[in-house]
C-alpha positions in Angstrom: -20.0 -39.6 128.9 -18.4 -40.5 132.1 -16.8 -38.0 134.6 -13.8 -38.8 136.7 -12.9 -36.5 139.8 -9.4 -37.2 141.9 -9.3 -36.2 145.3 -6.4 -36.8 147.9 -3.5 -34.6 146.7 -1.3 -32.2 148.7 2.4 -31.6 150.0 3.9 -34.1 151.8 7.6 -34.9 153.0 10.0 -37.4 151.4 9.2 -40.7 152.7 5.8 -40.0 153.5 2.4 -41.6 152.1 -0.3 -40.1 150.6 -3.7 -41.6 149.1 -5.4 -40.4 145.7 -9.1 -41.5 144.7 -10.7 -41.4 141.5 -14.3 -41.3 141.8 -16.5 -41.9 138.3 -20.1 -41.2 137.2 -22.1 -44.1 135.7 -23.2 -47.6 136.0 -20.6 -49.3 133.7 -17.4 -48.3 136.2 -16.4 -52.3 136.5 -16.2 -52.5 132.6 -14.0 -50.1 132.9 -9.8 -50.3 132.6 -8.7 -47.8 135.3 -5.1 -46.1 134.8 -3.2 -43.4 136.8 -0.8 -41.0 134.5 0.6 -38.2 135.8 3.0 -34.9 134.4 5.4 -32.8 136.4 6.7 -29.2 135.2 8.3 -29.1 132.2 7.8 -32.7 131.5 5.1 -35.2 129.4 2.1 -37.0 130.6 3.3 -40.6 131.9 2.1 -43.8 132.8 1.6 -44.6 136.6 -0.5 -47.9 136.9 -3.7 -49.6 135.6 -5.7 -52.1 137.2 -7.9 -54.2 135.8 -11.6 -54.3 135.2 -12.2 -56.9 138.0 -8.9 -55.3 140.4 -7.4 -58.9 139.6 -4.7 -57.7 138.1 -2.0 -54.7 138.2 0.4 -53.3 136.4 3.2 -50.7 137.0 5.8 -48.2 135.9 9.1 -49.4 137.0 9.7 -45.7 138.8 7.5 -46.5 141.2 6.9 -50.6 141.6 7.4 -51.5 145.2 6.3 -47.9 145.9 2.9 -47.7 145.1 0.0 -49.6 144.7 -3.3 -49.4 142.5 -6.9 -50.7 143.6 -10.4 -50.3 142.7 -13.6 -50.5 144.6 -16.3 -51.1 142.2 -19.2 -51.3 144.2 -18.1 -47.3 144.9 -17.2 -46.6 141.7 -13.8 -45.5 142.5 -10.0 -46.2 142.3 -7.0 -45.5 144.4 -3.5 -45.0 144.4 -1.6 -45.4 147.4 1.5 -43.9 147.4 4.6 -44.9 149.8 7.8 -43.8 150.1 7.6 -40.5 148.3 10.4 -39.0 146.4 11.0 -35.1 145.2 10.9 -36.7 141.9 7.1 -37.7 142.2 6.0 -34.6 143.0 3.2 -33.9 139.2 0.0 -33.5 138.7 -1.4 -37.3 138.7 -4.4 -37.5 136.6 -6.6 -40.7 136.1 -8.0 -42.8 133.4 -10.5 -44.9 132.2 -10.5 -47.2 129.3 -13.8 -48.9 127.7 -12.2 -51.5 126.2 -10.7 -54.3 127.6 -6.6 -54.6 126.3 -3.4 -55.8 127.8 -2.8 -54.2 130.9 1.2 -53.9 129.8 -0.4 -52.4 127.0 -2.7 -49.5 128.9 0.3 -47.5 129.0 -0.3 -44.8 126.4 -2.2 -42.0 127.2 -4.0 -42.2 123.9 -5.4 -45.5 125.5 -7.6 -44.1 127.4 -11.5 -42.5 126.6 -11.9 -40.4 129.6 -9.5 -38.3 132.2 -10.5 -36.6 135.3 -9.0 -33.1 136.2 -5.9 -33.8 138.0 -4.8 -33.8 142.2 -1.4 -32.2 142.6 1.4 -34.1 144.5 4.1 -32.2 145.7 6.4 -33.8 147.7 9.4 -31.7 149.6 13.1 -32.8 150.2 
């Protein structure tokens, strides 16, 4: 089993920047697909961004490419989303992922995807 706590959540105002971590249990972290979904009110889960097991490669939701920006430190067993330019409309609870198996990171974009999820950091982000 592997546990996955986010950290870095809050209220911020449009434009601003925020940073969330994902820290994970275990030994196996790099093997590891890492993805950020996230939900707002009234709305389903969606895909964020996923990084790949090595932090090589990235891939991201059109809503926010350009915006923000995934990474992974495997030697702390944790990723990151940096978010820039913050929008009301971003404003969810942003939950990440991990995936055993290796896929297609345009193919990681399914909740169902993904073996483990963490709790969730809220994002609210004021107009």
């Amino acid at each position: 089993q592997v546990q996955l706590v986010e950290s870095g959540g809050g209220l911020v105002q449009a434009g601003g920047s925020l940073r969330l971590s994902c820290a994970a249990s275990g030994r196996t972290f790099s093997t590891y697909i890492m993805g950020w979904f996230r939900q707002a009110p009234g709305k389903e889960r969606e895909f964020v961004a996923v990084i790949s097991r090595s932090g090589f490669s990235t891939y991201y939701a059109d809503s926010v490419k350009g915006r923000f920006t995934i990474s992974r430190d495997n030697a702390k067993n944790t990723v990151y989303l940096h978010m820039d330019s913050l929008k009301p409309e971003d404003t969810a609870v942003y939950y990440c992922a991990a995936k055993v198996r290796a896929l297609p990171l345009a193919s990681a974009t399914t909740g169902r995807d993904y073996d483990y999820w963490g709790q969730g950091t809220q994002v609210t982000v004021s107009s």
